[in-house]
C-alpha positions in Angstrom: 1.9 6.5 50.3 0.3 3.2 48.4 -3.3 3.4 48.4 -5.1 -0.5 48.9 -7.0 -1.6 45.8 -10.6 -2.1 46.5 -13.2 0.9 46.4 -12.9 4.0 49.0 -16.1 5.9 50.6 -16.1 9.5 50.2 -14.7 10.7 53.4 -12.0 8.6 53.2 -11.1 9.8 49.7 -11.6 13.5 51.2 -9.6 12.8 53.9 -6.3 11.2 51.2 -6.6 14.5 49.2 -7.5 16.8 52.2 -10.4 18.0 50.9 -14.1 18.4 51.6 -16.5 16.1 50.9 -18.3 19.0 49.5 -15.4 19.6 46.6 -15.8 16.1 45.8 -19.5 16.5 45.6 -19.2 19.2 43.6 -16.7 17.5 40.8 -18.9 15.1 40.5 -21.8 16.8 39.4 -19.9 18.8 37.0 -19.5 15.2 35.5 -15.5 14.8 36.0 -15.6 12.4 38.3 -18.2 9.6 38.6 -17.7 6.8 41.3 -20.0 3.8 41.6 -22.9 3.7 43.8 -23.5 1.5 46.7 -27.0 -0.6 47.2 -27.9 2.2 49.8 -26.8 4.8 47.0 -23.2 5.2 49.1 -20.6 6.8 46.8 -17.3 3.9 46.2 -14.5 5.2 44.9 -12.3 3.2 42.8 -8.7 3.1 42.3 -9.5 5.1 38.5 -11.6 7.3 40.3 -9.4 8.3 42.7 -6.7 8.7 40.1 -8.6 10.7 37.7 -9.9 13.0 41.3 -6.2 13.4 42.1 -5.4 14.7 38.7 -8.3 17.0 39.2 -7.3 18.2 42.4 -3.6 18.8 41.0 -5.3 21.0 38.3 -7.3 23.2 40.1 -5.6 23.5 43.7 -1.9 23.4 42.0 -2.4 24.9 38.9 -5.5 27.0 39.5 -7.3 25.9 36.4 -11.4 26.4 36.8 -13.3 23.5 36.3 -14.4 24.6 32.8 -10.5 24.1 31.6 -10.2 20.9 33.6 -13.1 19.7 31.9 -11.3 20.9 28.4 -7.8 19.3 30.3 -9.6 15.7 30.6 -11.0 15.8 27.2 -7.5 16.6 25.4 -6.1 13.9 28.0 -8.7 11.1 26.5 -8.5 12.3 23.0 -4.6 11.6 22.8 -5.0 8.4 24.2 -7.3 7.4 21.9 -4.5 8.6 19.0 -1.9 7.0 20.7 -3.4 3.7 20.7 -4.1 4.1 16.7 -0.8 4.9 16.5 0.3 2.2 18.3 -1.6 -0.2 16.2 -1.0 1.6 12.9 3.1 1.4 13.5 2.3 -2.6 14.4 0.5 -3.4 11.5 2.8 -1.3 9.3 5.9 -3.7 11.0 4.2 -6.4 10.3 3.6 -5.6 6.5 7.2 -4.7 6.5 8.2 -7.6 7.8 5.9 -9.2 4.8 7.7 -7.2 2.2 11.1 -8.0 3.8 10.4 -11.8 3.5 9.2 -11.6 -0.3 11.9 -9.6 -1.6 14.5 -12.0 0.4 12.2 -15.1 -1.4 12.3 -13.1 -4.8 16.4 -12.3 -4.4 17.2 -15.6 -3.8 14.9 -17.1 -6.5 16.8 -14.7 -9.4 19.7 -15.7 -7.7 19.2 -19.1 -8.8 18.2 -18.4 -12.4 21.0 -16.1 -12.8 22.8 -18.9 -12.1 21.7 -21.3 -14.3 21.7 -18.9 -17.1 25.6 -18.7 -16.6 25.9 -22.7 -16.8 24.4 -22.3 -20.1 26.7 -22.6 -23.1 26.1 -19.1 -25.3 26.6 -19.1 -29.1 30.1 -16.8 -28.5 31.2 -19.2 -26.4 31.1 -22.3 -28.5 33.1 -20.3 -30.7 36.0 -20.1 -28.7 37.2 -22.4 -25.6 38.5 -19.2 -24.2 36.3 -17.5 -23.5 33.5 -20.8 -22.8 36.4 -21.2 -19.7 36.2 -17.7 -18.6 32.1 -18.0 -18.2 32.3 -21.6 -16.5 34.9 -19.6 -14.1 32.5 -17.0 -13.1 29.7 -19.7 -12.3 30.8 -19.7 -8.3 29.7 -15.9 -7.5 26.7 -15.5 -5.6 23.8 -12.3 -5.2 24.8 -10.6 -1.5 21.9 -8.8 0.2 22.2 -7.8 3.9 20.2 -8.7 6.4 18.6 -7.0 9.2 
């Protein structure tokens, strides 16, 4: 059953859940539920509130959990969303500062790369000695530094 978006008086909210207006009445002034108020002080129920009331519902009809645990249930429920969204935005700035590090040592690789490289071009005291071995370096000028990328 899709409910319509838009805000809900109380009987028809007590009549989705089949429940009494009274129950409703009653989770509200335990504080777990509470809907907006109308100019004439009418209760409108949002889509939220209507979620969060059908979660309570579930609890204590389903489950049989007092309103004391469902108040402990709804706390625990908002305290690990809370630590999933800093999760969430510890793992994303920890990519992104991977993704930092990833560039700099690619930057840094190819950089020694290139003075490894011209190091190699150089002539060396040994090798001015002997054409031999002055051929063997100038042959070993064409490698290249491998790294993988991901």
């Amino acid at each position: 059953m899709k409910r319509k978006k838009g805000h809900f008086s109380i009987s028809a909210v007590a009549q989705m859940f089949s429940v009494h207006q009274q129950t409703i009445r009653m989770y509200e002034k335990q504080g777990l539920i509470n809907p907006k108020r109308s100019e004439g002080n009418t209760r409108l129920f949002s889509e939220s509130d209507i979620d969060r009331l059908e979660l309570i519902i579930h609890l204590t009809h389903s489950l049989g959990i007092n309103l004391a645990g469902v108040e402990m249930v709804l706390k625990l429920k908002k305290q690990v969303a809370t630590l999933k969204k800093q999760m969430n935005d510890m793992f994303q700035r920890m990519d992104q500062e991977l993704e930092q590090e990833k560039t700099d040592l690619h930057k840094n690789a190819r950089t020694y790369a290139k003075k490894i490289t011209e190091m190699r071009q150089l002539p060396s005291p040994e090798s001015e000695k002997t054409d031999n071995k002055n051929q063997q370096t100038l042959a070993m000028e064409d490698w290249e530094v491998d790294y993988e990328d991901e």
